[in-house]
N, C-alpha and C positions, 0 to 999 in steps of 0.2 A: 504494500500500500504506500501510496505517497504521502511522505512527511509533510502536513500541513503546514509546519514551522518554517519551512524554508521558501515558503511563497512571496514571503516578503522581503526574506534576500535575495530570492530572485527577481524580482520586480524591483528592486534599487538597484541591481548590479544592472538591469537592462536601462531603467532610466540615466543610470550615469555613463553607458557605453553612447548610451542616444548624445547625450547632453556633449558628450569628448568627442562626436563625431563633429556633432553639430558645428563645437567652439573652433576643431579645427579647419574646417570648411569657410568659418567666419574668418577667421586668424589670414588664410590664403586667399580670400578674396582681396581681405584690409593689405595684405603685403604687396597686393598685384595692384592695387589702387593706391597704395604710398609710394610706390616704385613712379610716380610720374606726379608726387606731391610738389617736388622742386621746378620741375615743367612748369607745372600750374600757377604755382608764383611767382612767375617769370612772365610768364602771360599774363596776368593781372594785374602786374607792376608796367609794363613795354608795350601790351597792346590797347591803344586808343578807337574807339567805334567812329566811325564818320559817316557821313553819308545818307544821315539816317539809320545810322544801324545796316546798313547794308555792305558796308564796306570795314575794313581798317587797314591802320595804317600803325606802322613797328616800329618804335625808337632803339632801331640798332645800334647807335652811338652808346646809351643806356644799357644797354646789354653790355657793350665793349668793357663796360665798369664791370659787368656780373658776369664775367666770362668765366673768373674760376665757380662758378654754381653753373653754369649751361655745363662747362666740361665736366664736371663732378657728376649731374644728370644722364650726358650721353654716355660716361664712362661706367654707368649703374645700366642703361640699355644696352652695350656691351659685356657686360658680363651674364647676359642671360645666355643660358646654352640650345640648344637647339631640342635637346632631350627634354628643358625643362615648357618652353614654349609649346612644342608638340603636344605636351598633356594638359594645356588649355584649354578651355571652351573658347567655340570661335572668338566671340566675341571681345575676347581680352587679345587674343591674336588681333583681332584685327585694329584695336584700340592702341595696341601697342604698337602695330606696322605704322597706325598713321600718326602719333607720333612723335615714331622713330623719323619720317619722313620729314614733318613741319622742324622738329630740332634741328636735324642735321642740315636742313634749308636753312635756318638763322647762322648756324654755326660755318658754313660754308659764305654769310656773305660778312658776319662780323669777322671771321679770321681772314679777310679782304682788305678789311677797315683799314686794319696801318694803322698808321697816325694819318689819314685822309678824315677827313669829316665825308658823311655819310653823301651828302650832294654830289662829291666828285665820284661817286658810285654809281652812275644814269641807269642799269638793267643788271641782272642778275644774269642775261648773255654776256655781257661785257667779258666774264671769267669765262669763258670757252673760248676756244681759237676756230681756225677755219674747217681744223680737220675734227673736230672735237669739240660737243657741248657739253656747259655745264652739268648737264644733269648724267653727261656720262663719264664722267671722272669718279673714277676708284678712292675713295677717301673715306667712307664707313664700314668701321668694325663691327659687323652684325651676324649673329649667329652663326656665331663658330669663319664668317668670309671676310674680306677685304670686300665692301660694296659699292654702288653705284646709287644714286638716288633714282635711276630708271630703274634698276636690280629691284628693289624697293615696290617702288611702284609699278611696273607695267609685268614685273616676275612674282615678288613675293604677293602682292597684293592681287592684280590684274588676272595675272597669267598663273595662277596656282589652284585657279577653279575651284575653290573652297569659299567663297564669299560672296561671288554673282551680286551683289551691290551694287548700283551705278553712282549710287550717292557719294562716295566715295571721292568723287570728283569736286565735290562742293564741302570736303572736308581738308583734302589734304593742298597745301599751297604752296605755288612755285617763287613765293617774293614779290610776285607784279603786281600792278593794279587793275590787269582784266582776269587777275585770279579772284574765285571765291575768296570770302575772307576770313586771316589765318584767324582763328576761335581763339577767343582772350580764356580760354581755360584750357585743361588738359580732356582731352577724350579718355572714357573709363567702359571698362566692361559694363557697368551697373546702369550707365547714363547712353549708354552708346545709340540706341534705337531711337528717342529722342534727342539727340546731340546731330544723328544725320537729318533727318527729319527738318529740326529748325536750321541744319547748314543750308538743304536744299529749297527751303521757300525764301529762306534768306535772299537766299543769289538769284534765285528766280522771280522773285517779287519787287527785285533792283530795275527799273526802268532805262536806267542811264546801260546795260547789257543787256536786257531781253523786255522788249515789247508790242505789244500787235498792230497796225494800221493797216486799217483797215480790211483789206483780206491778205495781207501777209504776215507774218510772225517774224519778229528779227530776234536773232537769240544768237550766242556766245557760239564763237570759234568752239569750243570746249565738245558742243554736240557735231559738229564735225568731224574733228579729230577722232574722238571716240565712241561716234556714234554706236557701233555694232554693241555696246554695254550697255546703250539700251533699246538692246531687241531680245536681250536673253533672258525675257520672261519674268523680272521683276515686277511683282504681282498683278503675273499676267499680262505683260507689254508686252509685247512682236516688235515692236514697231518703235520708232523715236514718239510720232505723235501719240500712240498709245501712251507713252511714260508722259507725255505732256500733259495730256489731259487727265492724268490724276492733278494737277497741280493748276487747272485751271484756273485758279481761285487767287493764285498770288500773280498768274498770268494776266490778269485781269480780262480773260476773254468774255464776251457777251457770248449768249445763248448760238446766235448766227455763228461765230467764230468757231464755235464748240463743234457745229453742225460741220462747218468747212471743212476744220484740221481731221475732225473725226471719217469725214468722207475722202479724207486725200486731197481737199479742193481748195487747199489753203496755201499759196507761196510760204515757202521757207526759206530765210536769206542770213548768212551768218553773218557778223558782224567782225570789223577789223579789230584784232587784238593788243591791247596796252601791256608792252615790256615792263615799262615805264617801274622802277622800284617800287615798293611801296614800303618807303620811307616816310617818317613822320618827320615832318618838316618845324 
């Protein structure tokens, strides 16, 4: 017969196995979200909103002051292993590629800096040469490689078909001013789905890069370039205007408009792209 006595050691031994799972489950989220606490105020001290909030602009000179805290941050993105990343939920992967991405952007134009002031800096192309652009230069120490910020973005992120996100493109930033704009916080596994979310009506709801006249849509170089990310079925697009017309609403389309893009009957015209730094002047 079973010992009725031990019912209740067994029931505190299960509740406190529960409870140690629990805490450490909590403990590795909090360590995966401290791990980009230094990011974040960095970003909350450097990055400025303009635009109405549709834009910002980065006192990279200011940073030049708090280089050793950026390099202390990337050198903590650097020591993750590749073993320890893999046993992620996407989501902090992918929190953590973008940015791994936006850091090593600041850090590639403030280690520019010199003793220049940030003005004699006009584009973030300016550091590529003829044979070679910036963004493919080998200068990130990232999982276990010597990396590229295209490595980054168009392999680890893009080309790794584990993330089919298109928002992604309205998260992560190349420095300019016809980039989305870089997010005065850190992206976190916890906050991520909302963090894209309000990237992409951000950018989309910007007039001065995307807006409708009359039966044409004018929208960012961005959906050009990378179009094909969104036809791959982020929830449920085929299509670029299929991903549009979720976001109708920051598009400011009328009813007509809706009808147009949705029938295919609607020009679409990209827009010329601003290098231009986005330096806080």
């Amino acid at each position: 017969m079973f010992n009725t006595t031990l019912k209740p050691l067994l029931l505190s031994a299960t509740l406190l196995a529960t409870a140690l799972i629990t805490s450490l489950s909590s403990q590795a989220q909090s360590t995966t979200n401290n791990l980009h606490d230094s990011w974040n105020a960095l970003l909350n001290k450097h990055v400025v909103a303009i635009n109405h909030n549709h834009s910002t602009e980065v006192d990279y000179a200011a940073i030049q002051g708090d280089h050793t805290q950026l390099k202390t941050y990337l050198d903590s993105l650097s020591a993750v292993t590749q073993n320890e990343f893999d046993a992620w939920e996407k989501p902090k992967q992918l929190a953590f590629l973008i940015n791994a991405y936006n850091a090593f952007t600041v850090e590639l134009i403030v280690s520019n800096l010199g003793s220049k002031e940030p003005q004699n800096l006009k584009s973030i192309k300016d550091l590529g040469s003829f044979f070679s652009s910036p963004w493919s230069k080998a200068f990130v120490p990232l999982l276990g490689k010597t990396r590229s910020l295209d490595d980054i973005e168009h392999g680890l992120i893009r080309g790794s078909g584990k993330y089919n996100d298109p928002r992604i493109h309205f998260a992560v930033n190349c420095a300019s001013i016809g980039c989305p704009a870089l997010r005065g916080e850190a992206f976190t596994a916890t906050e991520l789905e909302s963090q894209l979310q309000q990237q992409t009506v951000r950018f989309l709801s910007d007039t001065t890069r995307n807006f409708a006249q009359e039966n044409t849509l004018n929208i960012s170089s961005i959906f050009k370039w990378y179009g094909d990310d969104f036809e791959k079925g982020f929830r449920g697009a085929e299509t670029l205007q299929q991903f549009l017309l979720q976001y109708s609403d920051a598009l400011k389309l009328v009813p007509a408009q809706q009808k147009a893009l949705r029938n295919n009957d609607m020009k679409v015209k990209f827009l010329d792209y601003n290098w231009d730094l986005n330096a806080r002047q």
